[in-house]
N, CA, C and O atoms as a MOPAC input file, in Angstrom:
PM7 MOZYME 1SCF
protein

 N     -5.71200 1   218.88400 1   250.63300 1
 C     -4.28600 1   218.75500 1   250.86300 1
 C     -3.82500 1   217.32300 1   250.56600 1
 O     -2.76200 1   217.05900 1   250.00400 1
 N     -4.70000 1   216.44700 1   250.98400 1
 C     -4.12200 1   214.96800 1   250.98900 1
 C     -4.20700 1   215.02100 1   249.12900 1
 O     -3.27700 1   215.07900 1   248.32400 1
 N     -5.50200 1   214.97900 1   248.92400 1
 C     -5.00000 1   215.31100 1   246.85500 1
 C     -3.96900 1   215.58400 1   246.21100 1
 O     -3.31600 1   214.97600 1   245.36300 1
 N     -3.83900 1   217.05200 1   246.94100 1
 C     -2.34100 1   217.43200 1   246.12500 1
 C     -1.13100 1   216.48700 1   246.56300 1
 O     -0.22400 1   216.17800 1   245.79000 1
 N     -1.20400 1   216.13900 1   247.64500 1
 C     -0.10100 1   215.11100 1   248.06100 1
 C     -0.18400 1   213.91700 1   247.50000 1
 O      0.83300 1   213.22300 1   247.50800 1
 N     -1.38000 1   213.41400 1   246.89800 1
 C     -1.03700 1   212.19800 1   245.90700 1
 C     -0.88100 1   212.67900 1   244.67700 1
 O     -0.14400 1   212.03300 1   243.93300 1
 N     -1.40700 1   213.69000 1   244.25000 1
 C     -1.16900 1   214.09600 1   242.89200 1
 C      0.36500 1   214.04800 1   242.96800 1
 O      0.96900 1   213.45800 1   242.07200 1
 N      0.95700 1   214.56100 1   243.85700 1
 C      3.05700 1   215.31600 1   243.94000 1
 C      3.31500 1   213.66000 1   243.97100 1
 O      3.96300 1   213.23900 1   243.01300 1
 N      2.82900 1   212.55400 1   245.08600 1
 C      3.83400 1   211.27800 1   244.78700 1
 C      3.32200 1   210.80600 1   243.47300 1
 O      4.29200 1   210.27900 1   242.92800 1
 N      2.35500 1   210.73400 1   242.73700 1
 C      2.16000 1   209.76600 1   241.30700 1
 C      3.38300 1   210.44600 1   240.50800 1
 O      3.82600 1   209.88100 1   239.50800 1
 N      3.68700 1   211.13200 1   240.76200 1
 C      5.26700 1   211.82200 1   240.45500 1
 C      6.20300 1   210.97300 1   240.44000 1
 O      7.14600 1   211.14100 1   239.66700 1
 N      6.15400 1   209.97600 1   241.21200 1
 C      7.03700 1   209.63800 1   241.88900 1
 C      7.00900 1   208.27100 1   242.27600 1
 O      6.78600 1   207.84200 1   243.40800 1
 N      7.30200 1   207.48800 1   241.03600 1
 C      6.81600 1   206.14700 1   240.61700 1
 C      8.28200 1   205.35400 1   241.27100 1
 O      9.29900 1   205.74800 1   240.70000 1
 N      8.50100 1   204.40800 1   242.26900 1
 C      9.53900 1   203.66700 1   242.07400 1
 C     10.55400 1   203.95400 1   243.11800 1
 O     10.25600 1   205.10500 1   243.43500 1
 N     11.60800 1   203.59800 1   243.87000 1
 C     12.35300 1   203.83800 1   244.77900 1
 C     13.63100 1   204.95500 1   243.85600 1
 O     14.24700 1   205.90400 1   244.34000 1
 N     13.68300 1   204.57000 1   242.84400 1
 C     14.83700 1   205.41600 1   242.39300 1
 C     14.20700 1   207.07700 1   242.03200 1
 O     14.79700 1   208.15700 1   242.00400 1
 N     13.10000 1   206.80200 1   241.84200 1
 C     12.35100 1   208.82500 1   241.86000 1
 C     11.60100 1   208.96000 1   243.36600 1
 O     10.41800 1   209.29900 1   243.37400 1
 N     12.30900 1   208.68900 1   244.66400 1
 C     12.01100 1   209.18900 1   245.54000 1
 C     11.95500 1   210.39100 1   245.79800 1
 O     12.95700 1   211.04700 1   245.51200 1
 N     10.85500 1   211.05800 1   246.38400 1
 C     11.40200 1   212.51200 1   247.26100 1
 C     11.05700 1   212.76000 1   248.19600 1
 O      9.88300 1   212.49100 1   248.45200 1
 N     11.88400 1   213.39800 1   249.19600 1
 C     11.93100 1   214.00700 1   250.36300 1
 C     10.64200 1   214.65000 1   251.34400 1
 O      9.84800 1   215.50400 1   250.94900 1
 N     10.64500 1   214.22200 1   252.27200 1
 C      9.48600 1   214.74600 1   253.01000 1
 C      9.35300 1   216.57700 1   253.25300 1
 O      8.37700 1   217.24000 1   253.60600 1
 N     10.98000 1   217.07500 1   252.84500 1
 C     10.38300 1   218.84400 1   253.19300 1
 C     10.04300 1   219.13100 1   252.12500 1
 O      9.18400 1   220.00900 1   252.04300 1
 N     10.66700 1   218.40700 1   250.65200 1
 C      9.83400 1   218.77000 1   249.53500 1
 C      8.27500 1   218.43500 1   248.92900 1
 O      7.75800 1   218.87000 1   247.89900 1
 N      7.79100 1   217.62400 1   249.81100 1
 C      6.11600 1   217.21700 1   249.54200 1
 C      6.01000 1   218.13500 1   250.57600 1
 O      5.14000 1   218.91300 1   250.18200 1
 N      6.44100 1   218.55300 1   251.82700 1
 C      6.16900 1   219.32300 1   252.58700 1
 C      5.94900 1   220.80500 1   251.57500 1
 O      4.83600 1   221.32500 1   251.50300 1
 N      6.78400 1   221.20200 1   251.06000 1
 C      6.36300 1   221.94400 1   250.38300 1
 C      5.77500 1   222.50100 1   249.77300 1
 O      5.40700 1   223.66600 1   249.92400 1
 N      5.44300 1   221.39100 1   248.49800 1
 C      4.19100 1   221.34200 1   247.32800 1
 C      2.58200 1   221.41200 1   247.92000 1
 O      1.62100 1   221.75700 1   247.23200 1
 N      2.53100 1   221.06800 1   249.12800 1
 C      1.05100 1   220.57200 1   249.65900 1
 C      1.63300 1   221.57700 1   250.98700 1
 O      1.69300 1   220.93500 1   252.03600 1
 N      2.05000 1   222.97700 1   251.10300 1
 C      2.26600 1   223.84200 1   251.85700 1
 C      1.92000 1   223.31400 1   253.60800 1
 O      1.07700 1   223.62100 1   254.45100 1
 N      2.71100 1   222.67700 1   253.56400 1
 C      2.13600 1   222.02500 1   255.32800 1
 C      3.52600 1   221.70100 1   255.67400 1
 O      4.36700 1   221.33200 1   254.85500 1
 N      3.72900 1   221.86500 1   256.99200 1
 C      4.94400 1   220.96100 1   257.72700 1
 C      4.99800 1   219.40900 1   257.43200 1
 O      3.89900 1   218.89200 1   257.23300 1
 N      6.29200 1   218.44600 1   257.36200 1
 C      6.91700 1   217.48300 1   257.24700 1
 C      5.76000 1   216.88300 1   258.58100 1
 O      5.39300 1   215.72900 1   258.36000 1
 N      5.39700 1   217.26900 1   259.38100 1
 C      4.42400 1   216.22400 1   260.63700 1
 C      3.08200 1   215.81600 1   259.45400 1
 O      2.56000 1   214.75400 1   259.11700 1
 N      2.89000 1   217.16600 1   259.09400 1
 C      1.45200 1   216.74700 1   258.28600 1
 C      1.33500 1   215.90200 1   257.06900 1
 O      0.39300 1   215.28700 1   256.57000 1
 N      2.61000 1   216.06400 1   256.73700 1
 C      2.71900 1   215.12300 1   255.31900 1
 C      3.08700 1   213.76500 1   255.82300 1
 O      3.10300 1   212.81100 1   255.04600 1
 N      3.45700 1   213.60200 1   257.40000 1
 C      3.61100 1   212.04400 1   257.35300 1
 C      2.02500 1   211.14400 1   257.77800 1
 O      1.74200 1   209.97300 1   257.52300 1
 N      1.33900 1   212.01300 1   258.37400 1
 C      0.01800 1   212.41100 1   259.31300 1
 C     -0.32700 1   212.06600 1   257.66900 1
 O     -0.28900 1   210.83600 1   257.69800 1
 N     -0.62900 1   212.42600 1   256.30900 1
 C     -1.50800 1   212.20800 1   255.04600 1
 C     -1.12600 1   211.35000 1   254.58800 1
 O     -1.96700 1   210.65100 1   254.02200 1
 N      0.04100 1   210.97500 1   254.55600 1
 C      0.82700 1   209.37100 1   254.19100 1
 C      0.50300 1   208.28200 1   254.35000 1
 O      0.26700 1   207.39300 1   253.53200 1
 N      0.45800 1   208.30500 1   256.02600 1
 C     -0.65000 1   207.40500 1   257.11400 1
 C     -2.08400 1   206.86400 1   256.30100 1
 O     -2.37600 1   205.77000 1   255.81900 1
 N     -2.79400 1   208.11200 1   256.38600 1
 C     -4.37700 1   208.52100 1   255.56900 1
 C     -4.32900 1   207.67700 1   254.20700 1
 O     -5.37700 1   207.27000 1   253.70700 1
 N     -3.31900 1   207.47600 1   253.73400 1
 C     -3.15400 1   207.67700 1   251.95000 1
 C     -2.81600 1   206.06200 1   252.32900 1
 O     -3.95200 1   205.59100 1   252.27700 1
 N     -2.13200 1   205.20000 1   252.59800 1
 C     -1.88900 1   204.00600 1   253.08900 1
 C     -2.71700 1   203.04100 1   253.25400 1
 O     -2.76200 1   201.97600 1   252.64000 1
 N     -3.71500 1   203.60900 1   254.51800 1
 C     -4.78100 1   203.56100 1   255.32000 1
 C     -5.84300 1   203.29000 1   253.94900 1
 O     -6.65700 1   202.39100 1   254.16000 1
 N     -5.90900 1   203.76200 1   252.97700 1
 C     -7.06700 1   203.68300 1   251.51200 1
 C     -6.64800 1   203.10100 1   250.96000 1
 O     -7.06400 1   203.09800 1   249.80200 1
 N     -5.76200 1   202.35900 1   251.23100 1
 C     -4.82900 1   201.27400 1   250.58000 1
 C     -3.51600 1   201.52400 1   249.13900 1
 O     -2.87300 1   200.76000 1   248.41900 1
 N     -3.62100 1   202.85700 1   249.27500 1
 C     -2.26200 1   203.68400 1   248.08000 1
 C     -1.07200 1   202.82900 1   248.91500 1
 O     -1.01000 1   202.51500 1   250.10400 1
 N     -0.06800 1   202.56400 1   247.68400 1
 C      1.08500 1   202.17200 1   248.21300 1
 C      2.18300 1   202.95000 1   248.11700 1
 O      3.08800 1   203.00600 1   247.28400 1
 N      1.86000 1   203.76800 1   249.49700 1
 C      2.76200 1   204.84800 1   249.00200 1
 C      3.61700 1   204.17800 1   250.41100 1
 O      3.23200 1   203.93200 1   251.55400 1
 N      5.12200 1   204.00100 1   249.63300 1
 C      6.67500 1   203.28100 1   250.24000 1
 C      7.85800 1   204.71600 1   251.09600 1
 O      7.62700 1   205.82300 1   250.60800 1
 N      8.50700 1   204.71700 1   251.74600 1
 C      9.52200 1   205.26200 1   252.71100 1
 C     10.25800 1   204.30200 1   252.68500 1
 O     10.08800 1   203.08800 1   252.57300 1
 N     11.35100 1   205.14900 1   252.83100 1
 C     12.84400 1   204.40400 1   253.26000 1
 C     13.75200 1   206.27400 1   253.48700 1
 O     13.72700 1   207.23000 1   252.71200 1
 N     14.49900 1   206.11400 1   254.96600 1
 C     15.43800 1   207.15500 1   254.72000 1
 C     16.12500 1   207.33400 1   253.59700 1
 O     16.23600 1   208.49800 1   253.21200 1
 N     16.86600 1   206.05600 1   252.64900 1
 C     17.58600 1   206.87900 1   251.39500 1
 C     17.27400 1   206.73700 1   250.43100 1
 O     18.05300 1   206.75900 1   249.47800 1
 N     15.67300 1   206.48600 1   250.30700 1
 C     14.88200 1   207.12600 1   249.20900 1
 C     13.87500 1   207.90400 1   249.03000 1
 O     13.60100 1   208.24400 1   247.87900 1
 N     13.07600 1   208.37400 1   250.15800 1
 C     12.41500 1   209.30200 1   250.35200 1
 C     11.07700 1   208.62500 1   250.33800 1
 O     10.91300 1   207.45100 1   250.67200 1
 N      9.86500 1   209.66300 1   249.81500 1
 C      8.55900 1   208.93700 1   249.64700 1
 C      8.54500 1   208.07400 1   248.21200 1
 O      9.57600 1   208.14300 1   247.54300 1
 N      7.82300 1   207.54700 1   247.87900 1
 C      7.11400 1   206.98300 1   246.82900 1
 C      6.13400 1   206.12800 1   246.08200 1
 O      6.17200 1   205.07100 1   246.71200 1
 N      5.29300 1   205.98000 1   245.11700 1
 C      4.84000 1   205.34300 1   245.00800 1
 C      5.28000 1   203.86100 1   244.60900 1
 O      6.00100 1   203.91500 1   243.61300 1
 N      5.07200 1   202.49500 1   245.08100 1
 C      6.02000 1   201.44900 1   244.50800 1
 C      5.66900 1   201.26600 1   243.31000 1
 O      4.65900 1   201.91600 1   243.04100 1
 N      6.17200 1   200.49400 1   242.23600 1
 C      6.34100 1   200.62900 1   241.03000 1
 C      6.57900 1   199.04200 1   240.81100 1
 O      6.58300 1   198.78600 1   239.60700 1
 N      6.74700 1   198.07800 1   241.50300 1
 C      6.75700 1   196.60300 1   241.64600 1
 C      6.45100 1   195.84800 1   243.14600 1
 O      6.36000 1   196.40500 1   244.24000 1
 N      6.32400 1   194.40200 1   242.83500 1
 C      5.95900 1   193.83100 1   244.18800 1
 C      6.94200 1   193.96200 1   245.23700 1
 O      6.64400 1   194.08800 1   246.42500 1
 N      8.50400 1   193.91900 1   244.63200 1
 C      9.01300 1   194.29900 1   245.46900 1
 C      9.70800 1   195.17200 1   246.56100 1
 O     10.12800 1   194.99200 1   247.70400 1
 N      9.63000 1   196.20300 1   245.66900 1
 C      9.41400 1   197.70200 1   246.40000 1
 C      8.40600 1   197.31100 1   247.21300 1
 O      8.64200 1   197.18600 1   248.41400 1
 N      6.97700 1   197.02600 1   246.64300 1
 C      5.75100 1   196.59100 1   248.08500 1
 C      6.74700 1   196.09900 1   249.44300 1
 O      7.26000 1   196.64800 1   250.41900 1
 N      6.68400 1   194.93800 1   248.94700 1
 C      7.51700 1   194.10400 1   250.04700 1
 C      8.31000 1   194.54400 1   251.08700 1
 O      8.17000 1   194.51600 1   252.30900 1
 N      9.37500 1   195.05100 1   250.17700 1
 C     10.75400 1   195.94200 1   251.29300 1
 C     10.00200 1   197.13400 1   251.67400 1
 O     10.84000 1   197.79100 1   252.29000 1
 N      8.89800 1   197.80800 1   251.66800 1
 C      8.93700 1   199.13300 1   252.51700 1
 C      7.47400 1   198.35000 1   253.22000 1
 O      6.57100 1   199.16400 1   253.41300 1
 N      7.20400 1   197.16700 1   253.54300 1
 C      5.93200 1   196.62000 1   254.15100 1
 C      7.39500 1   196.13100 1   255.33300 1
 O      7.38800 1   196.58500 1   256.47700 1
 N      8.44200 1   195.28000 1   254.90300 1
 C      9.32300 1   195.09100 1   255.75400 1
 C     10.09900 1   195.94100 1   256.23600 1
 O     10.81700 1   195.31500 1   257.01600 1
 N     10.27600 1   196.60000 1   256.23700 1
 C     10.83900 1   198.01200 1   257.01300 1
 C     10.10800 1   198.90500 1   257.93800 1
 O     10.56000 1   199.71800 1   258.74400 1
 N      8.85800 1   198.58000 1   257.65100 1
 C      7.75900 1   199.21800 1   258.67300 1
 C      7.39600 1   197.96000 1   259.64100 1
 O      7.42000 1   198.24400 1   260.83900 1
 N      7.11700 1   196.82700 1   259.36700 1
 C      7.25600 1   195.69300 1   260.37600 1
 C      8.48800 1   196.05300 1   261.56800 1
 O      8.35500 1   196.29700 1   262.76800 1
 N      9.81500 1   195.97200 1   260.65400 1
 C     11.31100 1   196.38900 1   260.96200 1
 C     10.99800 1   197.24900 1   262.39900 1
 O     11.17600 1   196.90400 1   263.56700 1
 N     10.46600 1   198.49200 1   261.83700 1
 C     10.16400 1   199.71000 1   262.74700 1
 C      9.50100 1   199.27300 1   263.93900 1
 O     10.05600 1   199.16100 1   265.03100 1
 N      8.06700 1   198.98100 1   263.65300 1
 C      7.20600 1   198.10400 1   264.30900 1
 C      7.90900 1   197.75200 1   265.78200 1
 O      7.88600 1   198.28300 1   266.89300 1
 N      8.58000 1   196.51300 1   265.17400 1
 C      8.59600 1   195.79000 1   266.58400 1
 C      9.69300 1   196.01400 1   266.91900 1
 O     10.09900 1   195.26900 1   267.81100 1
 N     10.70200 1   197.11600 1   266.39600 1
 C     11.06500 1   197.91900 1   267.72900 1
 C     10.66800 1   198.49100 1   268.39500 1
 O     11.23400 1   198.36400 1   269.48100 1
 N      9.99300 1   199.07900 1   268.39400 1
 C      9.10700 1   200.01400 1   269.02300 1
 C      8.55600 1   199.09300 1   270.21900 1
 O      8.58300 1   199.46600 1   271.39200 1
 N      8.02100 1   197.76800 1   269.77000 1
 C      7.46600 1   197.09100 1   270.44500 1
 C      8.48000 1   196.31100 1   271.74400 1
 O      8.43900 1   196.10700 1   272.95700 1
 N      9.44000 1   196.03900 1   270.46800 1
 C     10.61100 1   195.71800 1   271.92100 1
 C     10.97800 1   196.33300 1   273.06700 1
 O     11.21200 1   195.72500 1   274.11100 1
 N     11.06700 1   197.98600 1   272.87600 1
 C     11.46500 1   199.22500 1   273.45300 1
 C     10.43200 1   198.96700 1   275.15900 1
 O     10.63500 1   198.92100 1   276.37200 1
 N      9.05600 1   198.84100 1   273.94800 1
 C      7.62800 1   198.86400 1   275.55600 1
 C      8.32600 1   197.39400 1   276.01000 1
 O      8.68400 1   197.42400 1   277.18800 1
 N      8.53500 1   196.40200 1   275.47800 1
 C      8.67500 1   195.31100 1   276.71000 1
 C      9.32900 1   195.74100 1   277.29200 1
 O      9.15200 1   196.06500 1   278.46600 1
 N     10.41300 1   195.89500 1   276.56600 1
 C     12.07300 1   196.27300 1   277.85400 1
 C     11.63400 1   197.47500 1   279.03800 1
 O     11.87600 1   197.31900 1   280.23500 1
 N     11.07000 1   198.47400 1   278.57400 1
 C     10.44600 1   199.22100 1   279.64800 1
 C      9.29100 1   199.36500 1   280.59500 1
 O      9.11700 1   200.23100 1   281.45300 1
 N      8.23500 1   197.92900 1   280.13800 1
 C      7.72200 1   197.53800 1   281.24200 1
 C      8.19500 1   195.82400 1   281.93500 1
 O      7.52400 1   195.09500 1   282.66600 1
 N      9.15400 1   195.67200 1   281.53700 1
 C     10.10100 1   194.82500 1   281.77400 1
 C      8.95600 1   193.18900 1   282.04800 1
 O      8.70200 1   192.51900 1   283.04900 1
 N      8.48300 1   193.08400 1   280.41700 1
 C      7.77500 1   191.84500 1   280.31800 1
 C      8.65700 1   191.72100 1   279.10600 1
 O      9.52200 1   192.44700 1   278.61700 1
 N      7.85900 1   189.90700 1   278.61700 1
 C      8.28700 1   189.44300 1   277.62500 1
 C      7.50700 1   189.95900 1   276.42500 1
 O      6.30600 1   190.19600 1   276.29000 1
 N      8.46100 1   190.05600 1   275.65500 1
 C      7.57500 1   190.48900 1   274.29900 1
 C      6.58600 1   189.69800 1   273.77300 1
 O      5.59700 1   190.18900 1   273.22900 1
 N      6.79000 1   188.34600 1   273.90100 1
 C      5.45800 1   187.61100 1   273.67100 1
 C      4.32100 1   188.06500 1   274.79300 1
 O      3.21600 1   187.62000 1   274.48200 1
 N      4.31600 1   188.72900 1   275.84700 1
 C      3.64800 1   188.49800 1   276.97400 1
 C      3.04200 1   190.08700 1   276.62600 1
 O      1.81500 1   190.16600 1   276.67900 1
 N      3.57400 1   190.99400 1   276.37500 1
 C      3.05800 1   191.93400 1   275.45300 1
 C      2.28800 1   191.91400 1   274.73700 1
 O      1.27300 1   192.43600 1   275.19600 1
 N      2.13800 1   191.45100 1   273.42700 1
 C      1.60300 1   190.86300 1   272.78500 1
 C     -0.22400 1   190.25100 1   272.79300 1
 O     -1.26100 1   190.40700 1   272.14900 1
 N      0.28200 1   189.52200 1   273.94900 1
 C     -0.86100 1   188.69400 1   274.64100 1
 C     -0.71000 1   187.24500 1   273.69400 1
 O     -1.67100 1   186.50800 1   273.47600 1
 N      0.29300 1   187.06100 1   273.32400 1
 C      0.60500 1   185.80800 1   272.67800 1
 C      0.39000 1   184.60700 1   273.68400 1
 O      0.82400 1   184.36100 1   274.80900 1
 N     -0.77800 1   183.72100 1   272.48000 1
 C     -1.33100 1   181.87300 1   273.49400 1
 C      0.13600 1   181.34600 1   273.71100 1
 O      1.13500 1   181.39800 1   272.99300 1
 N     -0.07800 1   180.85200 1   274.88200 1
 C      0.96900 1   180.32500 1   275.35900 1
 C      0.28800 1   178.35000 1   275.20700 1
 O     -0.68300 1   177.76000 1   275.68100 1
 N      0.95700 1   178.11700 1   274.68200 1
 C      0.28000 1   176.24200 1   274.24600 1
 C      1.18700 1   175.56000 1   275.27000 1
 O      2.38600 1   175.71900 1   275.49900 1
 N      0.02200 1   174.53300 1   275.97000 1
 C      0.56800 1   173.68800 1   277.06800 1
 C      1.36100 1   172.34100 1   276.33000 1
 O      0.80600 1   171.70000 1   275.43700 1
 N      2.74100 1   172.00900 1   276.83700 1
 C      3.40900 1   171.06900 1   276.14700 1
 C      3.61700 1   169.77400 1   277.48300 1
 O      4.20200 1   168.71900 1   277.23500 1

């Protein structure tokens, strides 16, 4: 399954030939969870396969496509991360476990 799902993004060179997660959902007959679940996998082996809501999946096609969908997942990231401080009501550095340097 993860195969056919890279075979469908080499399709899909560049932010402007993005596609949609129900349509790889499709091609590689699995629900939109599993195709983000092989994305992960496909990443993880170091494929640069890029997201953005208004372009869908893809493979990047320059450094900077790299860049902006490496910064958009940072982006994501540490909200997420902000979310846990605010709800265990520490500092986000303290989260973290960030050195605190004596001045």
């Amino acid at each position: 399954m993860k195969h056919r799902l890279l075979a469908e993004l080499q399709r899909h060179i560049g932010a402007a030939h993005g596609v949609s997660a129900e349509a790889l959902a499709h091609v590689v007959d699995a629900p939109e969870r599993k195709v983000r679940q092989l994305v992960s996998q496909l990443r993880e082996e170091g494929y640069a396969v890029c997201a953005h809501p208004a372009n869908g999946y893809f493979i990047a096609a320059t450094a900077e496509e790299l860049e902006g969908c490496c910064a958009f997942l940072r982006s994501r990231a540490l909200h997420s991360l902000m979310l846990e401080s605010k709800l265990r009501k520490v500092p986000l550095a303290d989260l973290l476990g960030q050195l605190r340097l004596q001045t």
